[in-house]
C-alpha positions in Angstrom: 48.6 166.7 138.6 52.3 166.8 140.0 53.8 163.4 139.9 57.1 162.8 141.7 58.8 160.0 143.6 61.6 159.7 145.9 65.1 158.2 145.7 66.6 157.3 149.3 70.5 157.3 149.5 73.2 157.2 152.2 76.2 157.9 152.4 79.3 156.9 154.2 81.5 160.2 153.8 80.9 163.5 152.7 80.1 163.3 148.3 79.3 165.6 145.9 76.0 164.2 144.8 74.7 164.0 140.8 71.8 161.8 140.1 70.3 161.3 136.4 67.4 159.5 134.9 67.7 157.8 132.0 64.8 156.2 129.9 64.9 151.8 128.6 67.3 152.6 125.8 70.0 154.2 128.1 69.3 157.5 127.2 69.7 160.6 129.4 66.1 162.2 130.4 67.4 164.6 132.8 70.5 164.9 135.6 70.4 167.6 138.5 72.8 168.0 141.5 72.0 167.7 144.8 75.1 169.5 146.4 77.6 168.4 148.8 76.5 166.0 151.4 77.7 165.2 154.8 77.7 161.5 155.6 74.2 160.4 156.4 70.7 159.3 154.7 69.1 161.0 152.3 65.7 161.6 150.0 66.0 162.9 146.7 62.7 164.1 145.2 62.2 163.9 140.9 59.7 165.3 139.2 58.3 163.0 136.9 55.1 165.1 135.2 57.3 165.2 132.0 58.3 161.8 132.2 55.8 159.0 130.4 54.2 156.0 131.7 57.1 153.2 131.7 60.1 152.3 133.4 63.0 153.9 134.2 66.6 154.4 135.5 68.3 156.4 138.1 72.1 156.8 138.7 73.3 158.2 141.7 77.2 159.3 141.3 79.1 160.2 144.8 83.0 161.0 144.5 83.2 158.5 141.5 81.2 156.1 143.3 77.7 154.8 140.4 75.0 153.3 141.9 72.0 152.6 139.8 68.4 151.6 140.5 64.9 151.0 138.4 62.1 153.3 139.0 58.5 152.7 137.3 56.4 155.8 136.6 52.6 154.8 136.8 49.7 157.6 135.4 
């Protein structure tokens, strides 16, 4: 089964765009880029078949810019 979930984003200018997943304790899971983005929104799709049952975090970094959000992965 291929679990996976979206993460929405806009921007307001043009960014360089690195989002990373990180388990309760603050740990890293994973990170991937998504490129350089033109101003505009955006979906982000993470795979989450490696990730366990639980809750999770998600930083999305544009030109120095954090912005963090919760994400619950249900199986």
């Amino acid at each position: 089964k291929k679990y996976k979930t979206k993460i929405n984003y806009a921007l307001a200018a043009d960014a360089d765009i690195v989002i990373s997943v990180y388990d309760v304790t603050g740990k890293e899971i994973f990170s991937f880029s998504e490129g350089n983005k033109p101003a505009g929104k955006y979906s982000a799709e993470v795979d989450a078949d490696d990730l366990e049952a639980g809750i999770y975090f998600y930083t999305i970094t544009a030109n120095g810019i954090s912005y963090t959000g919760k994400m619950t992965v249900i199986k």
